[in-house]
Phi, psi and omega in degrees: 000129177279117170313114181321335195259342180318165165290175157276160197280182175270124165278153164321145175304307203261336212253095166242154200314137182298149182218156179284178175302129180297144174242080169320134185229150185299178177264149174285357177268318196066094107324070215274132193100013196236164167192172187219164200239128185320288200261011182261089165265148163216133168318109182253091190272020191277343173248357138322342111335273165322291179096016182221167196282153163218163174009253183254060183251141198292094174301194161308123186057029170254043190088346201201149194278177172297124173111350197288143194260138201277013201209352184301135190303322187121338190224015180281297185062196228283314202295008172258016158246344177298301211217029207053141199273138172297005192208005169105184186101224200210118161285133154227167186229153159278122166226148200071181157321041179082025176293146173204120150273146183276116171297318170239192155080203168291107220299007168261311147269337182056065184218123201238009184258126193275155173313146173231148197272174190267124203238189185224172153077203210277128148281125193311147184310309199279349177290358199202017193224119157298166212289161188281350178275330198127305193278147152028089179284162189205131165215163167267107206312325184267014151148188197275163178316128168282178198268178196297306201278019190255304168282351156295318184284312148002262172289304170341336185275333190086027205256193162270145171259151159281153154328263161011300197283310198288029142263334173302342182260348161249037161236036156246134219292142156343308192291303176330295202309296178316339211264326185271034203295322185310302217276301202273352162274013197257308178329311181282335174303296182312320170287340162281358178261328190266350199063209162183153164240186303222287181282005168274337190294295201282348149324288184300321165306286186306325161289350178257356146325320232228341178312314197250243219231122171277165187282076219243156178233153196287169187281330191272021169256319171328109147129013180260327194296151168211167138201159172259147164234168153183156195286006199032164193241189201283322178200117142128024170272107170237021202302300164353307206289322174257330180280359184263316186290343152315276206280318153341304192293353190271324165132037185245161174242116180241106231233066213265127152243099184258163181207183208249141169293147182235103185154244179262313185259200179251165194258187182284357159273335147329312193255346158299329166296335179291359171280128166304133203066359146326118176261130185249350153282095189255141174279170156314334139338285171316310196275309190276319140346277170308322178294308190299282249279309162222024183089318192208166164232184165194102165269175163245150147359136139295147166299312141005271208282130167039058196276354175287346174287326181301325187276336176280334144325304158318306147334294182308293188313317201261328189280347177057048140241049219260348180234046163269121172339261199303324143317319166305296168343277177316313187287314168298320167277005176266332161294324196290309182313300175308318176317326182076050211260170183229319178200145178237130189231132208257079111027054202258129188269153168230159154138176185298332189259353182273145172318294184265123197291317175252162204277011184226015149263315182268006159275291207314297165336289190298334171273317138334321214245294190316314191289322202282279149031275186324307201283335176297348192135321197256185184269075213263138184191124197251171185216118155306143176235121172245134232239084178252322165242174175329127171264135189066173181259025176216146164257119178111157240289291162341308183284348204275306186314326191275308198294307164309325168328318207247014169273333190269341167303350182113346174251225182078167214289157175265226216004317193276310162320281210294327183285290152005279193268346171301299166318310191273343162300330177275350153230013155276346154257348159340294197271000183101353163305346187209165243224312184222183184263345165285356166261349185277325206299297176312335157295310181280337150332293180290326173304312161305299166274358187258350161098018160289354182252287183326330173271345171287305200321308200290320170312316187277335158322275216267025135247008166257035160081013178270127165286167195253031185278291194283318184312320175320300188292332172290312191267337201258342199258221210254128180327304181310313157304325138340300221271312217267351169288330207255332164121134166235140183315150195303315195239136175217105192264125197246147171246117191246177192278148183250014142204177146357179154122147191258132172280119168282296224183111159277126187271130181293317190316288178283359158283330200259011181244352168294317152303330162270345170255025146254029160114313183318336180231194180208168200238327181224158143311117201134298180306143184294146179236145182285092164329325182245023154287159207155175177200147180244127161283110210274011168202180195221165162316156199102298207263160193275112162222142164278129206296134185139307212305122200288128191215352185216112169253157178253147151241145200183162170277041206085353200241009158288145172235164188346305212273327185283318195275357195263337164313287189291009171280322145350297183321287221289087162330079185254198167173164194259060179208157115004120158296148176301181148309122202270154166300159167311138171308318207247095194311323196201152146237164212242098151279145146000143182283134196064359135319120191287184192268144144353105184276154165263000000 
């Protein structure tokens, strides 16, 4: 008899032990497509720690000694708990207090063994081996899938996919999909031409959801987790920077996944990097920390999460499908999904500097990301905005930081304030905090000023690796100190007006494009971006300027020229009348379909 405290044995690597013929058993979740095999165990020791059954573990006298995992491939042994099993079954690693997240499987049961038909004799290879990518297996109860160019023809056709079918284009490994680059990008063209509806959209989410690894949170967190998204505009969205710290202080758990700009200005992982010692790579471990510690993070993407989104997102940008609704939809909500979210609130910008130029193009989105939101689960609710100028007054990654500093101090631009608390009132009553969205606005408001959201921020700073010398010195000192933390460009250039004239309107557009060829954006993934490139607008709509008058500074390396100052000279709106009252930043919000509207 093996002494209780020795380790468990190792199965063989290669040799693995013979089982009776499988007796497919339902999933204990009811999972549909998944079954589990009677007599396939392995020693697990992350639940052997717990000592008690979760999903599929063998409790005490149930046939299998305590702690034994009831679904194991056969050949894992302690290596489903070091590194997840190599052969399928059910990985776990510990986290916390004797806590244990699932490594593979089924984002429901987290069961990685695919259905199988009932064979006699010898077990099939495939009965004990998760599929060789890693990901999920998905088959189809009424026989097998049809092949890729059969469903390309398809939808080209205008025709509907099944379910099924629309897992056949993600249940191949990240590498399969780059290697099929062809067949899925003619895939994607048929769907920007042909569309998809409603249930092709929410297919294609859960499937691509489901590719990689889901997110799990303590039971004492349920109806708290949030994020905001937003499709972003052209230049000056740092709205992120104040609002996950906002709302933390507020009492939300915020699991911020954000991503770098591609285009003119850097995205909220760009300016955050210009913080020194920033991390913007948390494993989920790491990311749950960080939430006990100060509430919310803000990360990228993981390899883990949702990886048929990198690759078909890489896709979309060479294939010029890149403002396809339901492609839009699936990538954004299939991170959201993994995320384990309880309410989301959607940032969708229209305006001249925005992906959708107008406000019934940018509805169409916004009614998608909600409809789809909703059947997943979460608490979904989108807000038009509009980005025609600059939101606040600076651009670029190093001043976006300076700026949020000063939102969170209780100031800062009102326009950069209102949206800010406008997102987050809607979704502090999302999760139940608040009765309506004019009382989260005001919660979040008092979060802003009495400086409980600027001390979460510096919590988070210093649980994403900013020492904490500097996390100090960034939220507590004095703007000139602030600045000189973070570094200033080489040239700081004042631009003055070249006549007379009432600023009607700064157009964001040619600002933010002067600025991505002085560094500030980047043209492919990958490419470096200048933290401290950038601009401040030294006047707003409204105001009076005299031709001499200073209306713009640049920061920059040296490296504007002729052509670059008469562009951003461009920007710049005057005219000899007053501007009208500019419309509300924030046009419209979107609920659920049959939903009452958003109380205020």
């Amino acid at each position: 008899m093996r002494d209780p405290g020795s380790p468990p044995p190792v199965s063989p690597p290669c040799d693995p032990p013979p089982c009776d013929p499988p007796r497919p058993l339902p999933c204990p979740t009811r999972c549909p497509g998944i079954r589990v095999h009677r007599r396939s165990r392995v020693v697990a020791r992350g639940h052997r720690a717990r000592g008690q059954a979760w999903h599929g573990q063998v409790p005490a006298g149930a046939g299998g000694s305590a702690g034994t995992c009831g679904i194991g491939c056969g050949l894992g042994g302690p290596r489903c708990v070091d590194a997840g099993c190599g052969r399928g079954g059910l990985g776990v690693r510990p986290r916390g207090a004797g806590a244990v997240v699932p490594t593979r499987g089924c984002r429901r049961c987290h069961i990685v063994v695919p259905a199988v038909p009932n064979r006699s004799a010898s077990r099939p290879k495939s009965e004990c081996s998760r599929p060789k990518s890693g990901w999920p297996a998905q088959r189809d109860r009424d026989g097998p899938p049809s092949p890729l160019p059969t469903l390309i023809r398809k939808k080209r056709d205008g025709e509907r996919l099944e379910d099924a079918e629309i897992r056949v284009s993600c249940a191949a490994s990240p590498r399969a999909l780059a290697q099929g680059r062809g067949q899925i990008g003619a895939m994607l063209m048929a769907i920007r031409l042909r569309g998809r509806d409603a249930g092709e959209t929410l297919a294609l989410t859960r499937a691509m959801a489901t590719s990689g690894r889901a997110l799990a949170w303590p039971p004492a967190w349920h109806g708290l987790v949030v994020d905001k998204h937003s499709n972003g505009g052209a230049c000056g969205d740092k709205v992120s920077l104040a609002l996950a710290p906002a709302l933390a202080a507020c009492g939300c758990k915020v699991p911020m996944i954000s991503g770098r700009g591609l285009g003119h200005t850097g995205g909220t992982l760009d300016k955050l990097e210009a913080i020194p010692g920033f991390r913007v790579s948390l494993s989920p471990e790491e990311m749950c920390s960080a939430l006990e510690r100060a509430g919310c993070c803000i990360v990228g993407q993981s390899e883990e999460l949702a990886p048929a989104d990198r690759v078909l997102y890489g896709l979309r940008d060479v294939t010029a499908t890149v403002d396809s609704v339901p492609l839009i939809t699936a990538s954004i909500l299939s991170k959201k999904a993994a995320e384990q979210l309880s309410a989301l609130v959607l940032d969708v910008k229209f305006g001249g500097a925005a992906l959708y130029p107008t406000q019934d193009s940018a509805r169409e989105l916004a009614r998608s990301l909600v409809e789809v939101g909703t059947q997943l689960g979460i608490r979904t609710v989108a807000v038009l905005s509009r980005m025609d100028q600059p939101l606040g007054r600076a651009v670029g990654n190093a001043l976006e930081v300076l700026e949020a500093l000063e939102c969170l101090d209780g100031g800062g631009p009102p326009d950069l304030r209102q949206l800010v608390t406008a997102l987050g009132g809607v979704l502090l009553w999302q999760c139940g905090k608040v009765a309506g969205a004019a009382q989260g606005r005001e919660l979040l408001g008092r979060a802003l000023d009495d400086g409980s959201a600027r001390r979460t921020f510096e919590a988070m700073l210093g649980a994403q690796g900013v020492p904490p010398d500097t996390a100090q010195r960034l939220c507590s000192g004095t703007p000139a100190q602030r600045r000189r933390l973070l570094g200033t460009a080489k040239v700081c250039e004042e631009l003055p007006a070249l006549q007379d004239g009432w600023v009607q309107e700064v157009r964001a557009l040619p600002l933010a494009q002067v600025l991505h060829g002085l560094g500030a954006g980047r043209a492919r993934a990958g490419d470096p971006v200048d933290p401290l490139v950038g601009a401040e607008l030294l006047v707003g709509a409204g105001q009076h300027l005299r031709a001499g008058e200073p209306w713009l500074r640049v920061h920059h390396e040296g490296t504007l020229g002729a052509g670059g100052r008469r562009a951003l000279q461009d920007a710049l709106c005057l005219g000899p009348e007053p501007p009208r009252d500019p419309p509300p930043l924030v046009a419209e919000t979107v609920v659920p379909a049959g939903a009452p509207p958003a109380p205020q």
